[in-house]
C-alpha positions in Angstrom: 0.0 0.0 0.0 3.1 2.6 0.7 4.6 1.9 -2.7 1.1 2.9 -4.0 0.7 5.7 -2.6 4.4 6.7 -3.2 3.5 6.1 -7.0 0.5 8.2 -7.3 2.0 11.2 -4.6 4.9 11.3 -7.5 2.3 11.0 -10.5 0.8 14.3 -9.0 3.3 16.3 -8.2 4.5 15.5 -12.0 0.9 16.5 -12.5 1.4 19.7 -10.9 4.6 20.4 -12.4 3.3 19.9 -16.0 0.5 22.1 -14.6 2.4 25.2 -13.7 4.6 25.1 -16.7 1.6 25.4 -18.9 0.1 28.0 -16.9 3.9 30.2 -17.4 3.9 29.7 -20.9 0.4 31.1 -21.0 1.7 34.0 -19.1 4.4 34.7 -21.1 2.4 34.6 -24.6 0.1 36.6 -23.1 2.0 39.1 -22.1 4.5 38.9 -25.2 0.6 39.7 -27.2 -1.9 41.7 -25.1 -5.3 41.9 -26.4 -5.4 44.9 -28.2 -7.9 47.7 -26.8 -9.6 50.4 -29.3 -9.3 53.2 -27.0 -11.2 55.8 -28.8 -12.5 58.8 -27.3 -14.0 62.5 -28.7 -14.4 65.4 -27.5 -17.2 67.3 -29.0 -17.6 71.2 -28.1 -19.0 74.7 -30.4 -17.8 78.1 -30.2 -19.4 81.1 -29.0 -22.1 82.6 -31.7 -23.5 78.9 -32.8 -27.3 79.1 -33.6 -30.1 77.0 -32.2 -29.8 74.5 -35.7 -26.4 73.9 -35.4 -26.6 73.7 -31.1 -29.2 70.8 -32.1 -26.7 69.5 -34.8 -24.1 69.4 -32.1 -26.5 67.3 -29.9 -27.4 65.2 -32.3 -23.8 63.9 -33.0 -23.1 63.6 -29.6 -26.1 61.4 -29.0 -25.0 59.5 -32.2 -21.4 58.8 -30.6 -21.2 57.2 -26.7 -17.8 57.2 -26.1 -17.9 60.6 -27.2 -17.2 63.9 -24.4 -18.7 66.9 -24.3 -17.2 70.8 -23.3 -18.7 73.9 -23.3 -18.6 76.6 -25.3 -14.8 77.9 -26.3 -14.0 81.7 -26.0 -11.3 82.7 -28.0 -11.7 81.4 -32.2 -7.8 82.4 -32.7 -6.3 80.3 -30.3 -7.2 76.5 -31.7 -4.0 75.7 -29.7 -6.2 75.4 -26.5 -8.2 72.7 -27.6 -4.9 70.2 -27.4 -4.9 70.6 -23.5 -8.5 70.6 -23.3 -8.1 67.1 -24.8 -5.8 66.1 -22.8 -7.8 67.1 -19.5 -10.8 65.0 -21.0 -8.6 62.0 -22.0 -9.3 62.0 -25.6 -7.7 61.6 -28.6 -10.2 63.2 -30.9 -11.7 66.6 -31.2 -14.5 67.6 -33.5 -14.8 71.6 -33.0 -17.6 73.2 -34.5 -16.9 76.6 -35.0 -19.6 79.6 -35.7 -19.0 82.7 -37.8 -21.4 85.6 -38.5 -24.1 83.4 -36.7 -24.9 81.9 -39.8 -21.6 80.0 -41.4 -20.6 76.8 -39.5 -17.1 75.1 -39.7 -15.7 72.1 -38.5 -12.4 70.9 -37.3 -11.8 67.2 -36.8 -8.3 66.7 -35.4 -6.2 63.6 -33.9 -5.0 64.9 -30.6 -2.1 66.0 -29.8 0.1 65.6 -32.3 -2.5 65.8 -35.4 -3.3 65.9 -38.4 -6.5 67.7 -38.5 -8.9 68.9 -41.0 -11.3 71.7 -41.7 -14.7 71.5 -43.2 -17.5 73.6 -44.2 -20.8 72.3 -43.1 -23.6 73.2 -44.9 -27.7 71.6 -45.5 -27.7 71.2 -41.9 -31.2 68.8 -41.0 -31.3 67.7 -37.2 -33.4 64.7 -36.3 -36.2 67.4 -35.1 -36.4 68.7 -37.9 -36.7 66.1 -40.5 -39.4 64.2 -38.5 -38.0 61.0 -40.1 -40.1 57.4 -38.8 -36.2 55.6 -38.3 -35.3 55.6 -34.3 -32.2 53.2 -32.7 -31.3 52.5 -29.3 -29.3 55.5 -28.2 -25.8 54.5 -27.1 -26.0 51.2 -29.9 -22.9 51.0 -32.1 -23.3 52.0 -35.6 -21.8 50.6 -39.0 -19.6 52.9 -40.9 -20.5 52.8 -44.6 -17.8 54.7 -46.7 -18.3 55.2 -50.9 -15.6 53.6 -53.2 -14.1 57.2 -53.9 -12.8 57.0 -50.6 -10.0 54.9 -51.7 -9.1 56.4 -55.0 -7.7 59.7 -53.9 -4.7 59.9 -50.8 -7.0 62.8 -49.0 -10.0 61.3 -49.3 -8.3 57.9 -47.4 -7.0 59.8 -44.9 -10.2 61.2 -43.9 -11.5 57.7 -44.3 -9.2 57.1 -41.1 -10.1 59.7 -39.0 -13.8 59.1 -39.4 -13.6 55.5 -38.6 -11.4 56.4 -35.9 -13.8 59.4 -34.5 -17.1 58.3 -35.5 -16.8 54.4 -35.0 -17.7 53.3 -31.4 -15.6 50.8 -29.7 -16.4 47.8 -27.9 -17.1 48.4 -24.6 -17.1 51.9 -24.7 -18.9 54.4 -22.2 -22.5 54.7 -22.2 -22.4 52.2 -25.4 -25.2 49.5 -25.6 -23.8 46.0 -27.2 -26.1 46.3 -30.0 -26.2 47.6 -33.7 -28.8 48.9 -35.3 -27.6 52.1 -37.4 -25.6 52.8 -40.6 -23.8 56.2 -40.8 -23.1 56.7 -44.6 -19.9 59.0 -45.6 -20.9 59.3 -49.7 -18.4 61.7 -51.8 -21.0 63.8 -54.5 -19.4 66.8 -56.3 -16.0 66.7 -54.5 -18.0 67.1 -51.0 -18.9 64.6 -48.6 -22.6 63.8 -47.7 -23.5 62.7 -43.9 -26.5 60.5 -43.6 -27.3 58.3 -40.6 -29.9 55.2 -41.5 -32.0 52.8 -39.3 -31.5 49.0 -39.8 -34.9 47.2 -40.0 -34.6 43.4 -39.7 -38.2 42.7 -40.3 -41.1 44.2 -41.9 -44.1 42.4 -39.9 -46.7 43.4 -43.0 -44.3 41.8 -45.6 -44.0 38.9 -43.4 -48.0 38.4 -42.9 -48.0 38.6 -46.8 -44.9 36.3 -47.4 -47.0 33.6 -44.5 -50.0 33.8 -46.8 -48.6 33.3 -50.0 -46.8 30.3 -48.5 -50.1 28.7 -47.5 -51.4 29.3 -51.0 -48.8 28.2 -52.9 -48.9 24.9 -50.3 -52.5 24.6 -50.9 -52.5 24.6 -54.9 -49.2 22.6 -54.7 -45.7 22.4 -56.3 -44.7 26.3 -55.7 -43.0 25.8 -52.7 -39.8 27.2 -54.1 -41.2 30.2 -55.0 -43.1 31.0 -51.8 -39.7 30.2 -49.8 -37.7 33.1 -52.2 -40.6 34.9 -51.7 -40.5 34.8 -48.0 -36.3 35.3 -47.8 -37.4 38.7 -50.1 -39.5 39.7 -47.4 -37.2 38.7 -44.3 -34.2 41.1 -46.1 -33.3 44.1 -43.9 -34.1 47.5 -44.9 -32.9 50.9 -44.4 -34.7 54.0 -42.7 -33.2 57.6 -42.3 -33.0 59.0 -38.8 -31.2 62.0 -39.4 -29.2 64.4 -38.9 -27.9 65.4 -41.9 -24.7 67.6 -43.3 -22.7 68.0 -46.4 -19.2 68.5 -45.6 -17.1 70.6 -48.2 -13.6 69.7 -47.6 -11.1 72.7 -47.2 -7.7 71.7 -45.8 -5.8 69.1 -44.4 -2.6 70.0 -41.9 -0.1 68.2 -40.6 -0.7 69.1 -37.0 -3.5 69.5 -34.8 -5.4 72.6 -35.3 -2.3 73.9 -37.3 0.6 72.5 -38.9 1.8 72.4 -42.8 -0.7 72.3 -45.3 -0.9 69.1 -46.5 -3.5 69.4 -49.0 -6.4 72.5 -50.2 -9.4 72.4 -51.8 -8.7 74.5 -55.2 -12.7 74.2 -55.9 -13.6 75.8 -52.4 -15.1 79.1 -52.2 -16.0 80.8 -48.9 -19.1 81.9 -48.4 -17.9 85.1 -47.7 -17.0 86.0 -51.0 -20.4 84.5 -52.3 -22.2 87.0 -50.4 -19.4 89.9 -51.9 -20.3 88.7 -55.7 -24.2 88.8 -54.5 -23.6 92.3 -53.0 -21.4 93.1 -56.2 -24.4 91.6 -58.9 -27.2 93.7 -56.8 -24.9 97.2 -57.5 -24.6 96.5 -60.5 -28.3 96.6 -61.5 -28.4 99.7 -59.6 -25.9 101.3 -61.6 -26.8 100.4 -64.5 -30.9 101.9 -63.7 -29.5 105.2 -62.7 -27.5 105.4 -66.0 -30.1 104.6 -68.0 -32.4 107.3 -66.6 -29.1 109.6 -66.7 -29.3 108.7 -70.4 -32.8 109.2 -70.9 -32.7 112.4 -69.7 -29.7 113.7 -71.5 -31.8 112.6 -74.8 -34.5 114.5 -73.7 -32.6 117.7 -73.3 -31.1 117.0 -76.9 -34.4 116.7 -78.7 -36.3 119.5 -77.0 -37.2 122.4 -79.3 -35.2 125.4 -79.2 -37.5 128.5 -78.1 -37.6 131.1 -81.4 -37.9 135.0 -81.0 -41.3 135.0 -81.6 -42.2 132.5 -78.9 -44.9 132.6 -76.5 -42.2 133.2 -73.4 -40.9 136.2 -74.7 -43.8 137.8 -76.6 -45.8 137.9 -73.0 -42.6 138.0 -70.7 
């Protein structure tokens, strides 16, 4: 009986042995390869002069992106600089600053804090969700599915802002205030040279194309040999559809820098006018006309004075004067 027990004490403390080997080479691949983390957070904050549409824009967004952080307003519009420590106090490594001029022209800078780059954009056919009074809805907080257009990868701007969309607008797992679910498509599209926001609904099932897929099925089983048919019918009906929620914005690109909120230029928008000097040709067209209807009665009244008859000796003026 000792020699038995001898035999298995030594079988496991082998055991045991073989045991705590494996569990150190777990250790050390596991710390040779931690799991990588996407630690992605934004900061999301508007200048001072924003308007109630684009305050409800801003909202929107944030609502739209969990893991996302929220300031208030910034002071100064000359000193971007700022926004690199405001980052840093808030832990993120994004910043989507939404800038207000003339309370009526919006721009926004999306940068990769600290160290950049960073891009500036006009935004422009702002629609909140309010607004549009669209039937989609999702689960506030879900994770969405980034949808980018195929121009994205033919031109080296357009990819880079590729990156720093996924990297802003894409919600990782796990995140704050994120719900494990997803439900919503944001679509980037590039019409024009100018990139078009839209944010969809994903709808699995469409219960009235169901009840009619269920009752073509029982017809098509009642008359007999169309069951192939009511099957593709039924798969047609169970496809998932898309809804707009909203908001909405069309992004005109203007330029890219190396750095955040400043930096080389590393590309410019040669198509890009500002709106300010829209409104100058406007202003510019409207004097114009003007000038041109006080010439014309300048003109017509210099004819007039040419034509008129010359007063003889004999005229009624100086007969009677």
């Amino acid at each position: 009986m000792a020699s038995l027990f001898n035999a298995a004490s030594k079988a496991n403390t082998a055991a045991k042995g073989k045991r705590k080997a494996a569990d150190q080479d777990e250790n050390l691949v596991t710390e040779a390869q931690p799991p990588r983390r996407n630690k992605q957070r934004v900061l999301v904050l508007p200048s001072r002069g924003v308007t109630s549409r684009m305050r409800h824009l801003i909202n929107d967004l944030e609502s739209l992106m969990p893991h996302s952080k929220k300031d208030s307003k910034l002071d100064s519009k000359s000193n971007l600089h700022l926004l690199n420590e405001l980052a840093e106090l808030h832990n993120c490594n994004n910043t989507l600053y939404f800038e207000a001029r003339k309370h009526e022209d919006l721009y926004l800078w999306a940068s990769k804090t600290p160290n950049g780059p960073s891009a500036k954009f006009h935004v422009q056919n702002i629609h909140t969700m309010d607004e549009l009074k669209m039937t989609g809805n999702c689960l506030k907080g879900s994770r969405p599915i980034l949808s980018f257009d195929k121009a994205f990868d033919e031109k080296p701007y357009l990819s880079l802002l590729k990156e720093m969309f996924t990297q802003m607008f894409g919600v990782p797992r796990g995140a704050r205030r994120s719900k494990p679910f997803v439900d919503h498509v944001i679509s980037f599209s590039v019409v024009d040279n100018k990139i078009w926001f839209r944010n969809f609904q994903i709808i699995e099932n469409d219960p009235g194309a169901t009840a009619l897929a269920k009752v073509a099925t029982d017809e098509d089983g009642e008359a007999g040999g169309k069951a192939k048919s009511s099957k593709a019918k039924a798969g047609a009906a169970k496809q998932p559809t898309l809804t707009e929620i909203g908001p909405r914005m069309v992004l005109s690109p203007i330029r890219i820098f190396e750095g955040s909120f400043g930096g080389a230029t590393v590309f410019e928008n040669p198509e890009y006018i500002s709106p300010n000097a829209i409104r100058h040709q406007l202003r510019a067209k409207k004097g114009e006309r003007y000038a041109d209807r006080v010439n014309q009665t300048e003109a017509l009244k210099a004819k007039r004075i040419k034509f008129q008859p010359q007063e003889g000796e004999l005229s009624r003026k100086k007969v009677f004067s």
